[in-house]
C-alpha positions as CSV (number, residue, x, y, z in Angstrom):
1,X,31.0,-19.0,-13.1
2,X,34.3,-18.1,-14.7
3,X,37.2,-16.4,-13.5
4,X,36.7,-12.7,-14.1
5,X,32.8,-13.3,-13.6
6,X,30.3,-13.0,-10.5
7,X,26.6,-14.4,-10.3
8,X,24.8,-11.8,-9.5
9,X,21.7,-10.0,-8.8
10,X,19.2,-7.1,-7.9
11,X,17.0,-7.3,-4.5
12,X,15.6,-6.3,-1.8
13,X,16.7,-8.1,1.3
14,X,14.0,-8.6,4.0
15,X,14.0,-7.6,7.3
16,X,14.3,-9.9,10.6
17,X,10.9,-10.0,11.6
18,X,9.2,-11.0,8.4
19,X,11.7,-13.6,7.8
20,X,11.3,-15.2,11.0
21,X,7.6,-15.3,10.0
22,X,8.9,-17.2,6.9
23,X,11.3,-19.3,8.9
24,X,8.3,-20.7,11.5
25,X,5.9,-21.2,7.9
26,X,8.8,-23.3,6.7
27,X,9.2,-25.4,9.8
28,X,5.7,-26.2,9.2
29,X,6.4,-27.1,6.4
30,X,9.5,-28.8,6.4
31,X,7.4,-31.6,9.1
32,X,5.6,-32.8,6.7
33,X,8.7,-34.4,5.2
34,X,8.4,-33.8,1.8
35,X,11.4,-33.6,-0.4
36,X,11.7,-30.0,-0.5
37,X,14.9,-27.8,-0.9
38,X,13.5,-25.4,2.3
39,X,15.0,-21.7,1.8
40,X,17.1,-20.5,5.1
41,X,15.0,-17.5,6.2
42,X,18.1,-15.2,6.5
43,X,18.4,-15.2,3.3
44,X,15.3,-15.0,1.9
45,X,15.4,-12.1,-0.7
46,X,12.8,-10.4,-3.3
47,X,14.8,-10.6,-6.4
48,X,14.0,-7.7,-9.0
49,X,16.6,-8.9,-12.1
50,X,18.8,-12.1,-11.8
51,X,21.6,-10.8,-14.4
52,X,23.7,-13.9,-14.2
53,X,27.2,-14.1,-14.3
54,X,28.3,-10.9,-15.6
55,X,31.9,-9.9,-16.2
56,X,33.9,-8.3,-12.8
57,X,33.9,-4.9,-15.4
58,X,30.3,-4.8,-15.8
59,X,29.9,-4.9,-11.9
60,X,30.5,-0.9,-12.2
61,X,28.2,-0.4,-15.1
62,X,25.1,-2.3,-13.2
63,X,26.0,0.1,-9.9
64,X,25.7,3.4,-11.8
65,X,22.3,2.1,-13.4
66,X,21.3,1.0,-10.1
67,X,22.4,3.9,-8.3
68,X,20.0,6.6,-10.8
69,X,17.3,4.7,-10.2
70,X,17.4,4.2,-6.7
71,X,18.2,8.1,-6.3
72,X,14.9,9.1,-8.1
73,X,12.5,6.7,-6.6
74,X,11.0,6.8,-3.1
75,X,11.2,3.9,-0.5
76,X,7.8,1.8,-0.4
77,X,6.2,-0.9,1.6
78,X,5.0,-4.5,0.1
79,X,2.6,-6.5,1.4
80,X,3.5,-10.1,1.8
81,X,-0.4,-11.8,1.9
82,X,-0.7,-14.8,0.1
83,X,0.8,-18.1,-0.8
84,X,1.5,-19.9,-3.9
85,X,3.0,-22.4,-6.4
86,X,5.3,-21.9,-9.6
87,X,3.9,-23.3,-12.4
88,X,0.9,-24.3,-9.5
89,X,-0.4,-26.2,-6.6
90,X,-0.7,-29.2,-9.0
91,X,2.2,-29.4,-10.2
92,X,4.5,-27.5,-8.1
93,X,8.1,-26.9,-8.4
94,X,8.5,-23.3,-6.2
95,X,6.5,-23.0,-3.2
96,X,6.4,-18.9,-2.3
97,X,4.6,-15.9,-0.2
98,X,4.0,-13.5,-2.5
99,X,1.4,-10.3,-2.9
100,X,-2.1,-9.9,-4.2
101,X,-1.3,-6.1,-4.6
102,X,1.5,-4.8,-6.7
103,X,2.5,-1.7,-5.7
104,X,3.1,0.9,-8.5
105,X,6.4,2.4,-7.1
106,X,7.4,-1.7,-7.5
107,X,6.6,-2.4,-11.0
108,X,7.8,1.6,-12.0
109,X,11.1,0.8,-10.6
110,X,11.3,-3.4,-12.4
111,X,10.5,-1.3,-15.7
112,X,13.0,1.1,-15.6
113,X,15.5,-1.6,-14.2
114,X,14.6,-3.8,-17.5
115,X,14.8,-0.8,-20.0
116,X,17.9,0.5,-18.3
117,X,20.1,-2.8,-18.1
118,X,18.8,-3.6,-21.8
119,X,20.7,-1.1,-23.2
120,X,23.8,-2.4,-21.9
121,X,23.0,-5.6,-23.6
122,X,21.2,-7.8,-20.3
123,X,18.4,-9.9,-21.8
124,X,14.8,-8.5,-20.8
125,X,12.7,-10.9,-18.9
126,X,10.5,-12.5,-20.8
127,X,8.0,-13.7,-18.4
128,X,5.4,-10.9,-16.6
129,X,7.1,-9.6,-13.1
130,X,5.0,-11.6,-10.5
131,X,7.6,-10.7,-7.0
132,X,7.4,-13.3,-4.5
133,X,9.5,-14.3,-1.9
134,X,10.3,-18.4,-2.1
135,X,10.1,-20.8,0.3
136,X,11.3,-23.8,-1.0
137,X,11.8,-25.7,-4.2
138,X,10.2,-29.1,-4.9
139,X,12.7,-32.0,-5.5
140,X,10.1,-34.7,-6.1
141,X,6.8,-34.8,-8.1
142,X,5.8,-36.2,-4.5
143,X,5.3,-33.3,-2.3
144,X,1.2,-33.3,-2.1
145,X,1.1,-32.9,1.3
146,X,3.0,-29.9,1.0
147,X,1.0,-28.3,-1.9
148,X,-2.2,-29.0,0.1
149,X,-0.9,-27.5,3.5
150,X,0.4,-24.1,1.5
151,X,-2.6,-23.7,-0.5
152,X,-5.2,-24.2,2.2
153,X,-2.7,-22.2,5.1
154,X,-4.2,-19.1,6.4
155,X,-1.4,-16.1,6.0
156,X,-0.7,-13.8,7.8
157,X,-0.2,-10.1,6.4
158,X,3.5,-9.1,6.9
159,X,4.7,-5.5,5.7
160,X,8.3,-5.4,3.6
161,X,10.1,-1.9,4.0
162,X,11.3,-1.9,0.2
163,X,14.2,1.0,1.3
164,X,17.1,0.0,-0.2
165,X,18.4,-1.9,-3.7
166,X,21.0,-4.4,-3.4
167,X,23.4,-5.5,-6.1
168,X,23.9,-9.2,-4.7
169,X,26.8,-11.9,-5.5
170,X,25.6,-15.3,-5.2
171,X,28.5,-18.1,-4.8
172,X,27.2,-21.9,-5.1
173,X,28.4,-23.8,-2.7
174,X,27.5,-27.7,-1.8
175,X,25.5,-26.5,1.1
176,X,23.9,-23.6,-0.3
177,X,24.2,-20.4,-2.2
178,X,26.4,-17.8,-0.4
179,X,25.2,-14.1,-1.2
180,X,27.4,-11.2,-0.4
181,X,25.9,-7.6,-1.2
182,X,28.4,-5.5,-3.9
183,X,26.9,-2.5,-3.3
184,X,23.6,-0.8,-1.8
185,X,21.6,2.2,-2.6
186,X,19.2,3.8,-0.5
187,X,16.3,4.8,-2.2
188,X,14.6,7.9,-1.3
189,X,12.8,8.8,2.1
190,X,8.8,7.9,1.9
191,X,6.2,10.6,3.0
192,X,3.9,7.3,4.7
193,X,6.1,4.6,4.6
């Protein structure tokens, strides 16, 4: 990051009682003793569009766009049911909880998000939206034990209130990233949420 720049993001943050589901899944985890980078549970987030570090300027511009979209679309509810492996449980390098229903109001919103922010020159991502939640990140080709644990753990079903957007700052620190929400919009009430 440069001066005049933040790292930033779009998410939704996740409520107490669904990350301290995470948190006791990645205590299990973490006892094994792997070499994993373990997320903290509070600040486990499902991340819509990483922008990067954008200029302080362009903080206002990725509000407004935020702001439309999040006024026009009603609140929903995501299923957190099953776990996985980024590129997979062979070879994993992101261990994550994640859903085996998309719902439409979800990938609605991550398509206007991408069409929006294009035309003010952000990249569109290139790989297929696939929201998760992660857990940890592999920092050895030697986390088997880990991989087998995940794939074969029986999940429970947790329900994530998708009710408000947050444009997030991420600082990297030594011990962690810091995030620190620039703005939040509320999206619109739900008839069965």
């Amino acid at each position: 990051m440069t001066k005049g720049t933040v790292r930033a993001f779009i998410c939704f943050e996740i409520d107490q009682h669904v990350s301290a589901a995470l948190g006791r899944l990645i205590d299990e985890g973490r006892a094994l003793g792997e070499r994993i980078s373990w997320s903290k549970p509070e600040k486990i987030h499902l991340t819509l569009k990483f922008l990067g570090d954008i200029e302080n300027a362009q903080v206002e511009q990725v509000s407004q766009i935020v702001r439309q979209l999040a006024e026009k679309q009603r609140e929903f509810k995501l299923t957190i049911d099953k776990l996985g492996a980024f590129p997979n449980f062979q070879r994993p390098r992101v261990f994550w909880v994640g859903t085996t229903d998309v719902p439409a109001e979800l990938n609605t919103l991550v398509t206007e998000l991408e069409d929006a922010l294009a035309q003010i020159g952000f990249a569109r991502e290139c790989r297929a939206f696939a929201p998760h939640l992660t857990l940890g990140r592999a920092k050895s080709d030697r986390c088997a034990q880990t991989a087998g644990f995940l794939k074969n753990k029986q999940l429970e079903s947790r329900k994530v209130h998708c009710a408000e957007l947050v444009l997030m700052k991420s600082d990297l620190q030594p011990s962690g990233a810091v995030y620190t929400p620039l703005a939040t919009f509320d999206l619109q009430p739900g008839k069965h949420v």
